[in-house]
LOMI-352236 format. One record per residue: residue number from 1; residue in one letter; x, y, z of N, C-alpha, C, O in turn. Coordinates in nm, 2 decimals. Example, Ala and Ser with C-alpha at 12.3 -4.5 7.8 and 13.67 -1.06 7.14 Angstrom:
<atoms>
> k,r,n_c1,n_c2,n_c3,ca_c1,ca_c2,ca_c3,c_c1,c_c2,c_c3,o_c1,o_c2,o_c3
> 1,A,1.32,-0.57,0.78,1.23,-0.45,0.78,1.32,-0.33,0.78,1.42,-0.33,0.85
> 2,S,1.28,-0.22,0.71,1.37,-0.11,0.71,1.29,0.00,0.79,1.34,0.11,0.80
</atoms>
This chain:
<atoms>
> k,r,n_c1,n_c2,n_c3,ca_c1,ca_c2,ca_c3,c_c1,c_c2,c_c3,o_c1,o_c2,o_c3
> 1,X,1.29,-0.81,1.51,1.42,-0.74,1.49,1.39,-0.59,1.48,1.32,-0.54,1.39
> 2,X,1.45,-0.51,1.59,1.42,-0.37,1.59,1.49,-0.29,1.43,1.59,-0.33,1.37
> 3,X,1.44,-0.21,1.41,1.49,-0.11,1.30,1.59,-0.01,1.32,1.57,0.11,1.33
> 4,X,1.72,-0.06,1.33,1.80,0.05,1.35,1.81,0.16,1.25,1.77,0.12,1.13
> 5,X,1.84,0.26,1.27,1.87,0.39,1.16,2.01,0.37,1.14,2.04,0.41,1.03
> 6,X,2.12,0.31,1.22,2.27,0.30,1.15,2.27,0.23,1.06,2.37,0.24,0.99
> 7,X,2.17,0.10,1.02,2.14,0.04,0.91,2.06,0.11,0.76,2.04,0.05,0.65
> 8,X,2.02,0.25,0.81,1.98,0.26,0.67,2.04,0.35,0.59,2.11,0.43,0.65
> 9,X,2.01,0.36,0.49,2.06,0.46,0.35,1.96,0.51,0.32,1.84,0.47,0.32
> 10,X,2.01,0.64,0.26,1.87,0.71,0.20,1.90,0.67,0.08,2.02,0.67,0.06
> 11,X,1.80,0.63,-0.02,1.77,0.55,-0.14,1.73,0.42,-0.12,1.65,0.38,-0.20
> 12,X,1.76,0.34,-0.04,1.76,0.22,0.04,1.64,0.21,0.01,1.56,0.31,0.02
> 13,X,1.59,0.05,-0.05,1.44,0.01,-0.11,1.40,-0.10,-0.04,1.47,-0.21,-0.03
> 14,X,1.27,-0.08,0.01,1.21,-0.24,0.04,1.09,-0.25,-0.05,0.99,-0.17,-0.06
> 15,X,1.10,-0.34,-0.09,1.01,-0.39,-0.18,0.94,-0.53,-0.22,1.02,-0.61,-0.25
> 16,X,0.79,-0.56,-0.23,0.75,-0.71,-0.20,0.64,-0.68,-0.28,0.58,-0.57,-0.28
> 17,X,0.58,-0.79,-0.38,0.44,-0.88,-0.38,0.36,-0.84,-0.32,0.38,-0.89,-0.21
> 18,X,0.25,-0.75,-0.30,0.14,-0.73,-0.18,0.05,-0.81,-0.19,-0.01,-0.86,-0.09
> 19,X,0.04,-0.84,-0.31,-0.11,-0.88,-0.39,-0.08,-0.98,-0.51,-0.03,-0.92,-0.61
> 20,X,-0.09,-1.11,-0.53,-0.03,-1.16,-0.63,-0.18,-1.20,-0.68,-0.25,-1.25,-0.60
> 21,X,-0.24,-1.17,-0.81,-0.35,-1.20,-0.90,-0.47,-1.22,-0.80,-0.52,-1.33,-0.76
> 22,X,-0.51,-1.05,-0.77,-0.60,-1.00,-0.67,-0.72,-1.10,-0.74,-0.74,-1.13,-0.86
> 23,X,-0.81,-1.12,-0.61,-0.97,-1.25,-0.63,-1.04,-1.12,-0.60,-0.99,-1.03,-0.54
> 24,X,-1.20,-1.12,-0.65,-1.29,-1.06,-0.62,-1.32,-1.10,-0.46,-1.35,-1.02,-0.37
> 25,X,-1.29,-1.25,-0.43,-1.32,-1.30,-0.30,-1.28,-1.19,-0.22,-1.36,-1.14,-0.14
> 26,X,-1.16,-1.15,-0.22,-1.08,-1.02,-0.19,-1.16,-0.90,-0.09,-1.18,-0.87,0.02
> 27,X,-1.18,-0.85,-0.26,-1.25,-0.74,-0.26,-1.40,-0.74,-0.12,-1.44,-0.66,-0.03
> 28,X,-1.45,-0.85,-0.17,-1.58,-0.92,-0.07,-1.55,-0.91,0.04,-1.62,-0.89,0.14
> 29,X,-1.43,-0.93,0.05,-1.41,-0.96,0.23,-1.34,-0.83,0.31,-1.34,-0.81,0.43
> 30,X,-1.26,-0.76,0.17,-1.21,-0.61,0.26,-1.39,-0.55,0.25,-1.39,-0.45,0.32
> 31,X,-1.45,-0.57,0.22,-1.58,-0.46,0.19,-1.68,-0.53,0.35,-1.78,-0.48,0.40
> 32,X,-1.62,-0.62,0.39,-1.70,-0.68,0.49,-1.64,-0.65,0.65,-1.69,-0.64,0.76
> 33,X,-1.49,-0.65,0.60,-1.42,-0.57,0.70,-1.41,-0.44,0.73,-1.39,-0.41,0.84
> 34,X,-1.43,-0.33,0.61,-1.41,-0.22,0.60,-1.57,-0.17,0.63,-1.60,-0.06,0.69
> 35,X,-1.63,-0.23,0.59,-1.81,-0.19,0.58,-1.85,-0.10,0.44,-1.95,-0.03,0.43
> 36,X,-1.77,-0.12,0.36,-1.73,-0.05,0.26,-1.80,-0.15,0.12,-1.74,-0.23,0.06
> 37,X,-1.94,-0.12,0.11,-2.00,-0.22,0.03,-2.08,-0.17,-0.06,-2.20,-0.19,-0.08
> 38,X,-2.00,-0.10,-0.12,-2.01,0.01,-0.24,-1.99,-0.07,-0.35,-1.89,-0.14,-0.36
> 39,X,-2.12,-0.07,-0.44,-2.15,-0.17,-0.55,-2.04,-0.15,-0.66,-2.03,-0.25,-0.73
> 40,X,-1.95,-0.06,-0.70,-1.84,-0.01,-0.73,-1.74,-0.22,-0.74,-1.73,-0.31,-0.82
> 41,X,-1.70,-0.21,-0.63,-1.63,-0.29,-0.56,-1.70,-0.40,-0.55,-1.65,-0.49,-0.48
> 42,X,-1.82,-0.45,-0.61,-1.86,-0.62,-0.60,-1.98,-0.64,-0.67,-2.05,-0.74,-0.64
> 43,X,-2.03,-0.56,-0.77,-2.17,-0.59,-0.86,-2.11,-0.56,-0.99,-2.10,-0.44,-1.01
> 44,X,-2.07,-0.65,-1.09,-2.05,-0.66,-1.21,-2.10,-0.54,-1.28,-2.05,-0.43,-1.31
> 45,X,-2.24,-0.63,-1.30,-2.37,-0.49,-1.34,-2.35,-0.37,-1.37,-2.30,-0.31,-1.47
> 46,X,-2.38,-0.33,-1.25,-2.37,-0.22,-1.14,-2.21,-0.15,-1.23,-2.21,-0.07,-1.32
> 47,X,-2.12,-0.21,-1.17,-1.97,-0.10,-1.23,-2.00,-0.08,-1.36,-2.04,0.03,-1.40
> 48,X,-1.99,-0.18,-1.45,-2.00,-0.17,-1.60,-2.13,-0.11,-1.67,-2.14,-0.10,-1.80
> 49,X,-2.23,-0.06,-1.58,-2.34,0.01,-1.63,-2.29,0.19,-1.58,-2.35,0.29,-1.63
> 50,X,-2.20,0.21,-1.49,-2.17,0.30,-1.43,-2.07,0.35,-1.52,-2.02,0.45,-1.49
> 51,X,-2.02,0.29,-1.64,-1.87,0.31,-1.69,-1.78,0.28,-1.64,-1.68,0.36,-1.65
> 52,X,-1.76,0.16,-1.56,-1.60,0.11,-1.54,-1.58,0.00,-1.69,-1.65,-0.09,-1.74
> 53,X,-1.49,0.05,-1.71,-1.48,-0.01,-1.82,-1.44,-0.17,-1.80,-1.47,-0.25,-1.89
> 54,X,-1.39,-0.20,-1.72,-1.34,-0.38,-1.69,-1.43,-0.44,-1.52,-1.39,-0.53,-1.44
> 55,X,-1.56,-0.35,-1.51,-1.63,-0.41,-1.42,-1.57,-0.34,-1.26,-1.54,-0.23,-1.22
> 56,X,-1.58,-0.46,-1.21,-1.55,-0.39,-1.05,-1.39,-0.37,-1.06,-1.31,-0.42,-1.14
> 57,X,-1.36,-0.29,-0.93,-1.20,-0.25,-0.91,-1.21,-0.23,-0.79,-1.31,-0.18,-0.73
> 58,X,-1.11,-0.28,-0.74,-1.07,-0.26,-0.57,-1.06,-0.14,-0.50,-0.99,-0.06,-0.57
> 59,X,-1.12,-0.08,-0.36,-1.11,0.00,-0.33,-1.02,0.08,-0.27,-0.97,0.04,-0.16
> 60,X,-0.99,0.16,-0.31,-0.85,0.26,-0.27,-0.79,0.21,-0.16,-0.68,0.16,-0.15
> 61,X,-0.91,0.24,-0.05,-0.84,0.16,0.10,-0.77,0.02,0.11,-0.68,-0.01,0.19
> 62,X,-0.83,-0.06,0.01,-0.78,-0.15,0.01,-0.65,-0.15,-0.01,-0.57,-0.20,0.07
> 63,X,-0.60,-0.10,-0.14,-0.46,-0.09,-0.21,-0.34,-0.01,-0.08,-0.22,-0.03,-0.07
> 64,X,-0.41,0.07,-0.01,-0.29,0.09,0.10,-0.32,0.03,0.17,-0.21,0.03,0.22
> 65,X,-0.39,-0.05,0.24,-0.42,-0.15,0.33,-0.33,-0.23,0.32,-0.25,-0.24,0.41
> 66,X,-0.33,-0.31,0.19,-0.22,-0.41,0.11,-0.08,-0.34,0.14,0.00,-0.37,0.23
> 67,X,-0.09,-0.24,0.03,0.09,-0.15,0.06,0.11,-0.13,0.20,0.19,-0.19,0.27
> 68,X,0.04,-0.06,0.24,0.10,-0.09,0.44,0.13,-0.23,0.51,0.12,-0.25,0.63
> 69,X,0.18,-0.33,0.40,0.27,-0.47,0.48,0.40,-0.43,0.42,0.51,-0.48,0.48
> 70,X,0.41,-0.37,0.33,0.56,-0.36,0.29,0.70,-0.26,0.42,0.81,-0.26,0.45
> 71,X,0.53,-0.17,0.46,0.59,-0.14,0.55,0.61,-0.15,0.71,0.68,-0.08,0.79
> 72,X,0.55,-0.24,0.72,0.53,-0.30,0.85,0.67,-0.42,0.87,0.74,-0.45,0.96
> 73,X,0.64,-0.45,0.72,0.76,-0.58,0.71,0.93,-0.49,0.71,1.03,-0.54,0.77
> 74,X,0.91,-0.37,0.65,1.05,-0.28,0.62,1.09,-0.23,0.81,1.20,-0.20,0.85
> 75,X,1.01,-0.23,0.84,1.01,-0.14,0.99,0.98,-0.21,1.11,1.08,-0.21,1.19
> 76,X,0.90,-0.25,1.14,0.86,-0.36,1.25,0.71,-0.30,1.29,0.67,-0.19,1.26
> 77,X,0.64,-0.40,1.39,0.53,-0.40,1.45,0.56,-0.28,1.52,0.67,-0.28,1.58
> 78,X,0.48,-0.17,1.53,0.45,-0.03,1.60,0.50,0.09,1.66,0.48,0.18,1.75
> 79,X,0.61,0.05,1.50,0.68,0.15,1.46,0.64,0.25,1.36,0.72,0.34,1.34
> 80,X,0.55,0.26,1.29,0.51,0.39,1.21,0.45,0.49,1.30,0.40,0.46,1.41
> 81,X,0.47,0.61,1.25,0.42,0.73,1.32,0.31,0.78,1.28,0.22,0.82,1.35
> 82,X,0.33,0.79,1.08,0.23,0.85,1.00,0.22,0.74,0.83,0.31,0.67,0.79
> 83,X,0.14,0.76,0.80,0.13,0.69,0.70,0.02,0.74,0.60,-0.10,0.70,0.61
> 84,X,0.07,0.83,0.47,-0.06,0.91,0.39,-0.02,0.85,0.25,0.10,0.82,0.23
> 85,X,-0.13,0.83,0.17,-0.12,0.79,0.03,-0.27,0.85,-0.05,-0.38,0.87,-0.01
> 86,X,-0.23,0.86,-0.19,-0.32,0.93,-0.29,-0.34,0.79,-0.38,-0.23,0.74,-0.42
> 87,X,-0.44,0.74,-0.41,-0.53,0.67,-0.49,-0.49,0.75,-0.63,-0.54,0.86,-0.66
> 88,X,-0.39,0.67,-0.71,-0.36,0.68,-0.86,-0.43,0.63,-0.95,-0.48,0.71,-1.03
> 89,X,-0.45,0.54,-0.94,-0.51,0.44,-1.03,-0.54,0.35,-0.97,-0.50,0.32,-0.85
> 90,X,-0.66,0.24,-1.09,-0.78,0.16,-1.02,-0.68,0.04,-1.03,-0.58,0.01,-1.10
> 91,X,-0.75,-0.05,-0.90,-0.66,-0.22,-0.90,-0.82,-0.27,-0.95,-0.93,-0.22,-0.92
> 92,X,-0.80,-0.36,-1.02,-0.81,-0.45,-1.13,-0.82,-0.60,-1.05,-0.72,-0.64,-1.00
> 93,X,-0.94,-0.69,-1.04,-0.84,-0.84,-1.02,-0.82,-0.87,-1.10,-0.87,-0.82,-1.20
> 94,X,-0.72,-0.97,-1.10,-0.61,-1.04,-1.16,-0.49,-0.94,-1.12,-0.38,-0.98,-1.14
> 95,X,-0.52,-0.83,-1.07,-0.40,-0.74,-1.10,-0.29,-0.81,-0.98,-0.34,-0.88,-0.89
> 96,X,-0.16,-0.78,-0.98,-0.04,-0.82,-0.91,0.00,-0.65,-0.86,0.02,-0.56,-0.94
> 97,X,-0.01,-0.65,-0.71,0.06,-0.53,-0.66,0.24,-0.50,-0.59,0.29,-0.54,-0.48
> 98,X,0.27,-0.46,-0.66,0.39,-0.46,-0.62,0.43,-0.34,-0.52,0.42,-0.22,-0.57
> 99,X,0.48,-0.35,-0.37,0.46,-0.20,-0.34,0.63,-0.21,-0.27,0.71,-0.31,-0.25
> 100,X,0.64,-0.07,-0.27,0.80,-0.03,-0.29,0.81,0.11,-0.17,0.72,0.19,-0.19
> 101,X,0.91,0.13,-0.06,0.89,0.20,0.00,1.06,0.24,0.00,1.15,0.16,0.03
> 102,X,1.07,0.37,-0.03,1.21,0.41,0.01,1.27,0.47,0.09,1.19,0.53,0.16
> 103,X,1.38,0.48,0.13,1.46,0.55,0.22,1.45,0.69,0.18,1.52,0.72,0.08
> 104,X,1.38,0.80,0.25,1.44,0.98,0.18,1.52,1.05,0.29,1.57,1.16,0.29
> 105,X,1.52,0.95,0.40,1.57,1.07,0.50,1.54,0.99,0.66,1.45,0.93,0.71
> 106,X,1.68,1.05,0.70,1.67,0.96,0.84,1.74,1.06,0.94,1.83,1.13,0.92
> 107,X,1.65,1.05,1.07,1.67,1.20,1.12,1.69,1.17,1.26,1.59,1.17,1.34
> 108,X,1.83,1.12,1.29,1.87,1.14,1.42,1.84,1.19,1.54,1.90,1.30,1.55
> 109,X,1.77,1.17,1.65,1.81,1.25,1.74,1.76,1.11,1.87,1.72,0.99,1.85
> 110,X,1.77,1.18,2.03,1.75,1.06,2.13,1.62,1.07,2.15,1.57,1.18,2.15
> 111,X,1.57,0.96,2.19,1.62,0.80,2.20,1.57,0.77,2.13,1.57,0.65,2.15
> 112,X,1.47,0.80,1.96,1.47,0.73,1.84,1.50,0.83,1.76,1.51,0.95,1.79
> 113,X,1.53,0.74,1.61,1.53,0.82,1.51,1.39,0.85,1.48,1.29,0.82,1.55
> 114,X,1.40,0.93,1.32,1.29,0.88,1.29,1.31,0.84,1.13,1.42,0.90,1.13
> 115,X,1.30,0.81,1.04,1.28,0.76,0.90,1.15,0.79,0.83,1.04,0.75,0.86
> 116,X,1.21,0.87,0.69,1.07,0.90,0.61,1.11,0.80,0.47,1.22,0.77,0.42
> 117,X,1.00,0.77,0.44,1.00,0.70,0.37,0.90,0.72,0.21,0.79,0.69,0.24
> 118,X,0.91,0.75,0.10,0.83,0.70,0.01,0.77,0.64,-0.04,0.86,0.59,-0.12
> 119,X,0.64,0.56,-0.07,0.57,0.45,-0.10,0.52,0.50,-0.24,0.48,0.61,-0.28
> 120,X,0.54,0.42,-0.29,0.46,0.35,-0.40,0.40,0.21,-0.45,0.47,0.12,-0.40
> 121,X,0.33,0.17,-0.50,0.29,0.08,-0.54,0.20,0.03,-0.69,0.09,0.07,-0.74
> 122,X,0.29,-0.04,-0.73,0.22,-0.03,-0.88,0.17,-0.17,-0.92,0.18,-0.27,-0.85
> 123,X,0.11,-0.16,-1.03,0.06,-0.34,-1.08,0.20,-0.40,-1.18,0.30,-0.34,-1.21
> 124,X,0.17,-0.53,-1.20,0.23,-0.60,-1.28,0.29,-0.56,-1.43,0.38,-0.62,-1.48
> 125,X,0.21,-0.43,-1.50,0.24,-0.35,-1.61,0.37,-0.27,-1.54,0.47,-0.25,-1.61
> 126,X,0.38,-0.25,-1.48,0.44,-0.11,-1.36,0.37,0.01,-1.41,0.44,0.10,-1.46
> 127,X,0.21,0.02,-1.40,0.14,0.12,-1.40,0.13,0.17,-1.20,0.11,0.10,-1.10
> 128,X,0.14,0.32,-1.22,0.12,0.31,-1.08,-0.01,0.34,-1.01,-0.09,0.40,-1.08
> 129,X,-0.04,0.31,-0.91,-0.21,0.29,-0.87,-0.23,0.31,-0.72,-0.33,0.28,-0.66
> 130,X,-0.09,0.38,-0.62,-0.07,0.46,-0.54,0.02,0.50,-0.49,0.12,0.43,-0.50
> 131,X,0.04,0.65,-0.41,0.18,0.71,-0.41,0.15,0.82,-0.31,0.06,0.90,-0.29
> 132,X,0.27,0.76,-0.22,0.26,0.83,-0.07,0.37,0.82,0.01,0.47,0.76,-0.04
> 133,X,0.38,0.89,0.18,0.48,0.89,0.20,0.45,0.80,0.38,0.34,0.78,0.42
> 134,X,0.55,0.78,0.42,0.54,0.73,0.57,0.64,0.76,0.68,0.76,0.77,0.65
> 135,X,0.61,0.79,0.80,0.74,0.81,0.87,0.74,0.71,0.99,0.64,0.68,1.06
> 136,X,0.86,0.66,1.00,0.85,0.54,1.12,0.99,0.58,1.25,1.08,0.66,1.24
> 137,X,0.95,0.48,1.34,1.09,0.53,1.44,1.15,0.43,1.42,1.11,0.32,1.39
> 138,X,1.30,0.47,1.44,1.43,0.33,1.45,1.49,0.40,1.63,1.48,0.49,1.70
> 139,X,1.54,0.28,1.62,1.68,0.30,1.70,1.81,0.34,1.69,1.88,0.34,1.79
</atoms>
């Protein structure tokens, strides 16, 4: 289903579950995909000898990795144009990601619009743990 722009509002929210009570298995497997195997992210030890105070924590890329389905799901397959986000705060497993992308502005012209959008994404506290913006095309 294409994204029209006569369907949206600015304030207009999509928002989803990214992450429901993140597994270390997780973390293992973005770090195997990403190549990102920074003892940070999967050596107990290691984090909590380093000062993380609750051990390992997921890596930033990860957490927009995740939040980039809310907007894939809000927009459609290969419709984003741009997509930036700032690392708030650390994800935790067990943690539940909730990510939320809003309507700010929808900018007519032919033959697509375009739509900006703000992202955020917080845990199950509603602490937030990233915050960014996206622009996609409609019709």
């Amino acid at each position: 289903m294409a994204l029209r722009a006569s369907d949206l509002i600015v304030g207009q929210v999509f928002e989803q579950v990214v992450v429901d009570d993140l597994k270390r298995t997780q973390l293992v497997m973005y770090a195997g995909a990403s190549g990102d195997f920074h003892p940070f992210h999967s050596d107990e030890v290691f984090a909590q000898a380093a000062g993380s105070p609750a051990g390992v924590f997921g890596h930033g890329m990860f957490t927009m990795a995740v939040t980039g389905r809310v907007l894939t799901d809000a927009v459609g397959d290969g419709r984003l144009v741009s997509y930036t986000a700032r690392f708030v705060g650390q994800v935790w497993p067990g943690d539940t990601l909730i990510a939320r992308a809003t309507v700010v502005a929808v900018h007519r012209r032919a033959p697509d619009a375009l739509v900006d959008l703000e992202i955020q994404t917080v845990n199950r506290a509603g602490d937030l743990v990233l915050a960014g913006s996206a622009v996609a095309r409609a019709d």
